[in-house]
KEDRENLO-242354 format. One record per residue (C-alpha): residue number from 1; x, y, z; residue in three letters. Coordinates in pm, whole numbers. Each point is the difference from the previous one (the first is absolute). Example, Ala and Ser with C-alpha at 12.3 -4.5 7.8 and 13.67 -1.06 7.14 Angstrom:
# KEDRENLO-242354
[pt 1,[1230,-450,780],Ala] [pt 2,[137,344,-66],Ser] 
# end
This chain:
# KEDRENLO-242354
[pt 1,[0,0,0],Unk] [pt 2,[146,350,-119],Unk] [pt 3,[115,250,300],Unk] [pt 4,[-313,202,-122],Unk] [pt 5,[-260,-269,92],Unk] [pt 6,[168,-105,304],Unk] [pt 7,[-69,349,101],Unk] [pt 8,[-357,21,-95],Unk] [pt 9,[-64,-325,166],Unk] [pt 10,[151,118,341],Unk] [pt 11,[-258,305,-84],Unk] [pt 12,[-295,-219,-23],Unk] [pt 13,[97,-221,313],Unk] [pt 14,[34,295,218],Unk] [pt 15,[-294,186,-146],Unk] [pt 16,[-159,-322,130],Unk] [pt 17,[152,-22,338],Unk] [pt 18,[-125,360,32],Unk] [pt 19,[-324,-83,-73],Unk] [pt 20,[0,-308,220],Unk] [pt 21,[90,256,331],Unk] [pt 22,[-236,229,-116],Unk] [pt 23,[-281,-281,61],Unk] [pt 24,[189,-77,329],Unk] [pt 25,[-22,375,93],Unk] [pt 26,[-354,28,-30],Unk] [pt 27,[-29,-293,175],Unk] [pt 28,[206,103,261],Unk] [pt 29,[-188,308,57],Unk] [pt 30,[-312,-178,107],Unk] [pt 31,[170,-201,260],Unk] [pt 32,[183,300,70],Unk] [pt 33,[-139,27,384],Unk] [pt 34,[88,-372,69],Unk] [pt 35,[371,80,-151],Unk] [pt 36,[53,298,248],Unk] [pt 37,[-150,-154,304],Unk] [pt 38,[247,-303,-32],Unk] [pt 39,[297,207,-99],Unk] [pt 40,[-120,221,304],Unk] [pt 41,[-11,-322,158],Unk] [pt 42,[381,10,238],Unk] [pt 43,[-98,378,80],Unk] [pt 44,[-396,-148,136],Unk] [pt 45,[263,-252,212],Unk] [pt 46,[235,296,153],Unk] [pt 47,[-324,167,101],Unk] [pt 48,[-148,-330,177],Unk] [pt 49,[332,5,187],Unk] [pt 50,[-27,341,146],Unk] [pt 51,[187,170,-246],Unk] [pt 52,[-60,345,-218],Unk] [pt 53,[39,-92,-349],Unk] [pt 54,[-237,203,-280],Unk] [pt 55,[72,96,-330],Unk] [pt 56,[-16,332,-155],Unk] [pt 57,[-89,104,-288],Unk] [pt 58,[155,319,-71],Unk] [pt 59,[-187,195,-279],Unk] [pt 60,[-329,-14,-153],Unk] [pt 61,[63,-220,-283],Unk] [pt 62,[209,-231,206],Unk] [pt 63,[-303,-259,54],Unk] [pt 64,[-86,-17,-382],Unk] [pt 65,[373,-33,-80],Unk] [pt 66,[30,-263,266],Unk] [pt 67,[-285,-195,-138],Unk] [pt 68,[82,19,-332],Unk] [pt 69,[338,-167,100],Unk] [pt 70,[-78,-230,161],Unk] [pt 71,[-281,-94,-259],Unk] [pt 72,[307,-37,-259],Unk] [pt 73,[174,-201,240],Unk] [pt 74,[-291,-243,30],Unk] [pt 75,[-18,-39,-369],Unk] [pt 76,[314,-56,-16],Unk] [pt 77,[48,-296,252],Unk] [pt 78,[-374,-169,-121],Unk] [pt 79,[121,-17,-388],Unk] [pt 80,[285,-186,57],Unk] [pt 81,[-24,-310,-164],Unk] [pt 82,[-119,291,-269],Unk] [pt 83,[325,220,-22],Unk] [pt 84,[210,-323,0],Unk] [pt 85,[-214,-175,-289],Unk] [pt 86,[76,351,-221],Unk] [pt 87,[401,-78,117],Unk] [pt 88,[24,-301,-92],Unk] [pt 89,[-259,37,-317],Unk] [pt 90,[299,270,-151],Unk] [pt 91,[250,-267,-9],Unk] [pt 92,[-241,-303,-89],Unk] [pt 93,[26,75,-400],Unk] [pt 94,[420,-49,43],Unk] [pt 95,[-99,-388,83],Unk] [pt 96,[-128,-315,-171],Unk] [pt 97,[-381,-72,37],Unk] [pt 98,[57,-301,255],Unk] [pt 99,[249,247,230],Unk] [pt 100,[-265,298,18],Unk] [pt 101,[-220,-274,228],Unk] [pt 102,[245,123,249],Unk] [pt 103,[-126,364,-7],Unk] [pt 104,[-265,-147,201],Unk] [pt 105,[196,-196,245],Unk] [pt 106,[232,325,68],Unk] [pt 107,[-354,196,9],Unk] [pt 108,[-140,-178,277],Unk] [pt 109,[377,-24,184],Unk] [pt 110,[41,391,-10],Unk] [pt 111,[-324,40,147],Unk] [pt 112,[68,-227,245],Unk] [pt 113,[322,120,62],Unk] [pt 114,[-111,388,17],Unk] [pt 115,[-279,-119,248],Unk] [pt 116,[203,-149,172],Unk] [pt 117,[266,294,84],Unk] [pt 118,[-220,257,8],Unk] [pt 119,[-166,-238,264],Unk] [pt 120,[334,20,211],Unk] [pt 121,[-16,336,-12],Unk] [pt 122,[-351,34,109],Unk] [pt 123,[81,-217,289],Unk] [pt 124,[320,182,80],Unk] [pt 125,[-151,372,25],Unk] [pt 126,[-219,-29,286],Unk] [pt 127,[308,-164,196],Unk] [pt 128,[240,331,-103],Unk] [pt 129,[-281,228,81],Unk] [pt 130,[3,-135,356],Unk] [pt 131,[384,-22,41],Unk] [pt 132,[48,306,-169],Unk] [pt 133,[-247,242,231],Unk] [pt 134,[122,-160,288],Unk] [pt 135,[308,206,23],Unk] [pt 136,[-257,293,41],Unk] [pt 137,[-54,167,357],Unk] [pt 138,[-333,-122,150],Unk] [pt 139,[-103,312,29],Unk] [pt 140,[52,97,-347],Unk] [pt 141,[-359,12,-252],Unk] [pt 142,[145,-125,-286],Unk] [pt 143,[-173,193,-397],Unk] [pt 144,[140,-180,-247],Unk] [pt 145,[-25,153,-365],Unk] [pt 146,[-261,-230,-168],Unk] [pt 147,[188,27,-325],Unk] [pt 148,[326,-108,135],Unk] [pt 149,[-165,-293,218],Unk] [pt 150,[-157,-120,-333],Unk] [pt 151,[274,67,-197],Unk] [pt 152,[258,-200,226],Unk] [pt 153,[-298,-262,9],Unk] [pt 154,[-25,-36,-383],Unk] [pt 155,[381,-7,-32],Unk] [pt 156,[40,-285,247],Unk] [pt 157,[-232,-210,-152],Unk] [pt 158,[123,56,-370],Unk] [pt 159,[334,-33,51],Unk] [pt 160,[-35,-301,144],Unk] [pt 161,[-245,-162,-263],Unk] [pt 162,[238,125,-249],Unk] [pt 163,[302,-186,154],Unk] [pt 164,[-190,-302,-17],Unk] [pt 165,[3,27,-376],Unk] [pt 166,[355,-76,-59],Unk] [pt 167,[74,-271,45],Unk] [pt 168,[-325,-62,-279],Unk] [pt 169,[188,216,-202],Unk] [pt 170,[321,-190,-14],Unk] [pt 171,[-182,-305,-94],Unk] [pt 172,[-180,202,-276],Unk] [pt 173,[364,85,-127],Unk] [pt 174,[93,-366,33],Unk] [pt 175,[-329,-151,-201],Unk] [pt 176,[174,268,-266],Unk] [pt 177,[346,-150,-16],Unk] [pt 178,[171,360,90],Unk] [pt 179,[99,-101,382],Unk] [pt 180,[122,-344,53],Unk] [pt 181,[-61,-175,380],Unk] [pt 182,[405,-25,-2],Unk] [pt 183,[23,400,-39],Unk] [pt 184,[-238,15,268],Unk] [pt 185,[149,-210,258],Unk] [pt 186,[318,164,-72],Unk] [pt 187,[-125,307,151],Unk] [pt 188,[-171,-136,329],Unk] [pt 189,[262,163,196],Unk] [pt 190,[-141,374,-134],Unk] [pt 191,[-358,-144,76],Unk] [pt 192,[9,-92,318],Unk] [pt 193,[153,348,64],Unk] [pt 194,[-263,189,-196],Unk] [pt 195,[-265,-196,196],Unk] [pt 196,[123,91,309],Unk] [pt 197,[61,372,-105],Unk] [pt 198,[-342,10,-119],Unk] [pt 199,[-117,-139,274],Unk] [pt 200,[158,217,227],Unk] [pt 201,[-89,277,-194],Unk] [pt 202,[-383,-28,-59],Unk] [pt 203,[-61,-177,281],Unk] [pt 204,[-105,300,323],Unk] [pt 205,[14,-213,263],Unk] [pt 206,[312,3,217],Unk] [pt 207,[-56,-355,92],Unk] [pt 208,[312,-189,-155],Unk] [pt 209,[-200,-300,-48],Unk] [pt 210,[-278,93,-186],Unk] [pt 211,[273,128,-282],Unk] [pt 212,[147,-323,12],Unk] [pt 213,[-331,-136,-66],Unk] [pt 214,[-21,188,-303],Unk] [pt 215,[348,-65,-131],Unk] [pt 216,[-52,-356,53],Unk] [pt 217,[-306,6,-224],Unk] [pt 218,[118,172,-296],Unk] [pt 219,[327,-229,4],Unk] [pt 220,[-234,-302,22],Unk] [pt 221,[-236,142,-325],Unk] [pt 222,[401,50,-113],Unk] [pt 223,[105,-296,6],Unk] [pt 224,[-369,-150,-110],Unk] [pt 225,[39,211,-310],Unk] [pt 226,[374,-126,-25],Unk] [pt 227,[-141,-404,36],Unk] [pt 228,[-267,61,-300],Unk] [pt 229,[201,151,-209],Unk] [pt 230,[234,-276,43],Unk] [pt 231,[-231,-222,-143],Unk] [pt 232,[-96,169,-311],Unk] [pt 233,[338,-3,-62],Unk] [pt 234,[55,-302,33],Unk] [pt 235,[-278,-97,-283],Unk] [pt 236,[122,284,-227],Unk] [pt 237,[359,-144,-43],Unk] [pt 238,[-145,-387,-46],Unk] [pt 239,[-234,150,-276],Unk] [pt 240,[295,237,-131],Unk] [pt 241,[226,-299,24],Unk] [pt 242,[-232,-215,-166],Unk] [pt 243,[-42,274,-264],Unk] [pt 244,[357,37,-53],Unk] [pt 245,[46,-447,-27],Unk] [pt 246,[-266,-12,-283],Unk] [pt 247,[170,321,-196],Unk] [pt 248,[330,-161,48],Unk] [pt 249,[-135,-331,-117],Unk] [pt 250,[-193,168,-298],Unk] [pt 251,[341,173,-127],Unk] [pt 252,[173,-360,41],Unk] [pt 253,[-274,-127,-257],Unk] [pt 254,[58,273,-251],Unk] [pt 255,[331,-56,35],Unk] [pt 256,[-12,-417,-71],Unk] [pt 257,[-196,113,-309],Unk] [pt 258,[181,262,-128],Unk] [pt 259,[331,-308,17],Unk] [pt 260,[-209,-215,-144],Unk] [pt 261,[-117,235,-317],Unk] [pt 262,[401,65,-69],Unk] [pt 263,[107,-341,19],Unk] 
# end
C-alpha cells in the first residue's frame, strides 16, 4: 500500500475511534452523577472518619468543565475493546486473511488488559487519598480543587491501563516479524528497571510494597509477552525452513534437467 493510503487509512481509523468516544461521551454524561459520586467516593470516606475534605470548584464554569471531562473520560474507558479494534483494524490489511483472525484475539486482550490496569488504579486511589491526607494536621479542613482531584484521578487510572498495553503491543510487533522473542529477552535487564521506575513513578503511595506489586506485574505480562512470542517464532522458522527445503529442492530439479538437456 502506497505512503498516501497508509495515511488515509490511519485517517479513517481515527476518524472512527473519534466517533466511537463520542458515543462513549454521551454515554458518559448520563451516568455522569454515578461517575462523580464514586470518584468522590475516598473524599465521602475521609469525611466518615472525622476529617474535612470538600472540593472546590473555583469559577462558574468549573462544574460544566468538570463534567464534560469526566464524561470524555468515561467514553473513553467504556469503548475500549472499540479504540483497540480501530488499532489493530489499521494494521490488519499488512497481513494474510488467516493472520487478521488475530485482530480479534488482540481486541479482546487489550480490553482486558486496559480493564485490567485501569482497575489497579481504581483500587489504588482511594488507598493514596487516605495515606496521602494523613500527613495533614487534624485540625486542618482540607478544599481540594475539584479539577485537580479529577485530574490526578483520571491520570492514575489511564496511565495505568495504558501500561498494561505493552506488553500486547510487543506481541503485536512479534505476530509482524519486526521484534523477535530473542531481541526481547535480551533486554529484560532494561525492563525490569523500567517497571520498577514506572512503578515508582506513577504509583502515589509511599508504601514500598504496593510498587513492588506493580513492578512484579508488568514483568510477569513481560515475560508472558516474551513466552508467546517465543512460540510464533518458533512456527515461523519451521514454515520458513520448510519454505526454504522445497525452493532448494525445486532449484536441484531444474538443475538435474538442465544436465540432462546438455548431455
Amino acid at each position: 500500500m502506497p505512503l498516501v493510503d497508509h495515511l488515509k487509512e490511519a485517517r479513517r481509523r481515527l476518524i472512527f475511534i473519534l466517533l466511537g468516544i463520542l458515543v462513549g461521551t454521551i454515554v458518559g454524561w448520563f451516568l455522569y452523577p454515578y461517575i462523580f459520586n464514586y470518584m468522590a467516593q475516598p473524599l465521602i470516606d475521609l469525611r466518615e472518619r472525622g476529617q474535612v475534605a470538600e472540593l472546590n470548584f473555583e469559577t462558574v464554569s468549573a462544574a460544566f468543565d468538570l463534567k464534560l471531562r469526566l464524561s470524555m473520560f468515561a467514553g473513553f474507558i467504556l469503548t475500549t475493546p472499540w479504540w483497540v479494534y480501530q488499532v489493530w483494524a489499521f494494521v490488519a490489511p499488512a497481513l494474510k486473511r488467516r493472520e487478521k483472525a488475530y485482530a480479534i484475539i488482540f481486541t479482546v486482550a487489550g480490553a482486558v488488559l486496559f480493564s485490567a490496569g485501569a482497575a489497579v488504579g481504581v483500587w489504588i486511589m482511594p488507598h493514596a487519598v487516605e495515606i496521602l491526607t494523613s500527613f495533614a494536621p487534624d485540625s486542618a479542613v482540607m478544599l481540594m480543587k475539584s479539577g485537580m482531584y479529577f485530574s490526578f484521578y483520571m491520570r492514575l487510572v489511564l496511565v495505568f491501563g495504558v501500561s498494561f498495553l505493552i506488553p500486547l503491543a510487543m506481541v503485536g510487533l512479534n505476530q509482524l516479524n519486526i521484534l523477535r522473542a530473542s531481541t526481547m529477552l535480551k533486554g529484560w535487564r532494561w525492563a525490569v528497571v523500567s517497571a520498577f521506575v514506572f512503578a515508582a513513578v506513577a504509583n502515589p503511595l509511599p508504601d514500598p510494597w504496593n510498587m513492588t506489586f506493580q513492578a512484579l506485574a508488568m514483568i510477569a505480562l513481560y515475560l508472558l509477552a516474551v513466552g508467546i512470542s517465543f512460540l510464533h517464532d518458533r512456527r515461523y522458522d519451521r514454515k520458513k525452513a520448510k519454505e526454504e527445503a522445497e525452493l532448494d529442492a525445486a532449484l536441484a530439479r531444474l538443475d538435474a534437467k538442465d544436465k540432462e538437456a546438455e548431455s
